[in-house]
N, C-alpha and C positions, 0 to 999 in steps of 0.2 A: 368691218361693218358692225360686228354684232359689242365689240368693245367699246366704238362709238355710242350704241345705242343704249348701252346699260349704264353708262361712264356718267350718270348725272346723281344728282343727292336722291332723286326721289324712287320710290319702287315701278317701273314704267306700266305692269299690269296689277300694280297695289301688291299686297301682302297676304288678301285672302286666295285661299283656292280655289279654282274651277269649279262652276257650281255640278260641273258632269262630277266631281268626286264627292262633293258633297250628297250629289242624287245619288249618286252610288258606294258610298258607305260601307255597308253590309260587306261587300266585296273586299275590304281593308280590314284583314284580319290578324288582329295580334299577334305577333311570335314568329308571320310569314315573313319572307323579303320580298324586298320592292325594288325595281330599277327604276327612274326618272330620266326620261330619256331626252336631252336638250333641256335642262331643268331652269335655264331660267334663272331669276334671282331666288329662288325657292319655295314660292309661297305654294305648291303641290307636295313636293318633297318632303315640308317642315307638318305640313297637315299627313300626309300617310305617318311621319312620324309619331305625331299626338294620337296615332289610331294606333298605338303598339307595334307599327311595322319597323324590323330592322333595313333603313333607306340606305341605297347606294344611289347620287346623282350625276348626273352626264352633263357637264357645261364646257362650254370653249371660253368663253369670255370671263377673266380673271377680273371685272370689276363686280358681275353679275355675282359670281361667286363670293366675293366679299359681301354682298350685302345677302346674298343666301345665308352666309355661318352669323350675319348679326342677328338675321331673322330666326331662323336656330338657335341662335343662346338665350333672344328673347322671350322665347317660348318655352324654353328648357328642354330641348330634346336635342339627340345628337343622330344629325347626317353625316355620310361619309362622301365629301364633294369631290367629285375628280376632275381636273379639269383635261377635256379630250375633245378632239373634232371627230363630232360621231361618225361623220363620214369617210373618218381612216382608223378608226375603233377595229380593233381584232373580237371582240366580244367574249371575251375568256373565259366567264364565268353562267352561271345560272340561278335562276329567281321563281319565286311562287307569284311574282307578278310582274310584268314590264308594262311602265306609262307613258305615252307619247300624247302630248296637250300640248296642240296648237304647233304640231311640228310642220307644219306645213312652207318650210324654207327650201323645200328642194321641190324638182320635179319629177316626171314620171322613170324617168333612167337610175337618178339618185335616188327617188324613193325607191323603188325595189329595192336596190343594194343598202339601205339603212334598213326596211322591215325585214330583208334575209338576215340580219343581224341579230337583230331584235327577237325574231323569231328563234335563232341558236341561243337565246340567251333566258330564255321561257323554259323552265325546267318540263317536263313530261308530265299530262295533269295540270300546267300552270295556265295563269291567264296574259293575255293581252289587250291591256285598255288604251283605243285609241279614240281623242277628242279633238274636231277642227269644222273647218268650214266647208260648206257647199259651193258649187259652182253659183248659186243665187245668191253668195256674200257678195258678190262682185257688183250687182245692183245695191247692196243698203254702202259698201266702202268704207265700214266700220271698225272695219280691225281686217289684219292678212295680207299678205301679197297678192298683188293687182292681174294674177295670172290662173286663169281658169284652170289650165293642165296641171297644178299644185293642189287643187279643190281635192275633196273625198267626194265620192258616190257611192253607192250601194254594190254596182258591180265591180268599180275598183277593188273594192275590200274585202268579197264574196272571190276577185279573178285573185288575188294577191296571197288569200289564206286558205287556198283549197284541202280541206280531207280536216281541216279545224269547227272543231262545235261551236257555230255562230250559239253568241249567246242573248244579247241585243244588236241590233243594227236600225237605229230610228232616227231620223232626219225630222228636220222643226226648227221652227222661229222660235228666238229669245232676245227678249231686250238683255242687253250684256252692259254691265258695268264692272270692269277690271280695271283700273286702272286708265291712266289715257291711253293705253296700246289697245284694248279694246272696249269702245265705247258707242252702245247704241243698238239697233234691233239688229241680230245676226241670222242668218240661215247655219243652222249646226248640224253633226253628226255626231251620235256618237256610235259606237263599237264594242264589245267584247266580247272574246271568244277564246274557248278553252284548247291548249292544243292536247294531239292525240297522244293516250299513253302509251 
């Protein structure tokens, strides 16, 4: 499905980032690592990269991934793409940051077993940034899958990260213009939270 979906000339959520990374910035600090978790054609990835982070990214879909390394040389920074179905990812490694944007492809069984990943793969001290939609996406149908049990909420992500320093957790409408994958007023969440050392 998801080779299908990237499989076209054009960037399906364009090439800029998430304006949740752009709001949060400050967070993207030179020198740290970054994991990109379901990255997409790159356009989060290739941006943590112009902030000085050294990026490892997470994709399955090998067309996606092509147009992430053109998006990458275009900019002149170097991602390291892997391509992996996160949801049989062993998580091997560890990061001063893991980002999850707009992962919202699985649901609540799958998602636990991708954030206990995620979560192994947060160094001690490190952060977790997660950015997606509310069960109120499902009235604007602008972007996301058409399945409320896929949504974020407050207590999802409060039950999901217990004994972690919520660091934000704010819910809000945004007109969203990414690309044609997401296009139009959204209901968001975003997330971030430090885990314990």
């Amino acid at each position: 499905m998801w080779e299908d979906r990237f499989n076209t000339p054009d960037y399906v959520f364009g090439t800029e980032p998430a304006q949740f990374l752009r709001d949060h910035r400050a967070w993207l600090e030179p020198g740290k690592t970054a994991l990109s978790v379901a990255d997409g054609e790159g356009r989060n990835s290739v941006f943590m990269a112009q902030c000085g982070m050294a990026v490892t990214a997470l994709e399955y879909a090998p067309s996606a991934i092509a147009k992430a390394r053109r998006l990458a040389e275009a900019r002149g920074v170097t991602v390291e793409f892997r391509q992996a179905d996160v949801l049989a990812h062993d998580w091997p490694e560890t990061y001063d940051l893991v980002a999850g944007i707009f992962i919202q492809f699985v649901g609540p069984d799958d998602r636990r077993r991708l954030f206990d990943g995620m979560k192994r793969s947060v160094r001690p001290g490190g952060l977790i940034m997660l950015h997606g939609y509310t069960p109120k996406q499902l009235d604007y149908g602008t972007g996301g899958p058409p399945f409320a049990e896929n949504m974020y909420t407050d207590a999802i992500l409060r039950g999901l990260f217990p004994g972690w320093e919520v660091l934000e957790l704010r819910a809000y409408d945004r007109e969203v213009q990414e690309g044609r994958g997401h296009s139009g007023m959204s209901a968001l969440l975003d997330f971030i939270a430090r885990k314990p050392a």
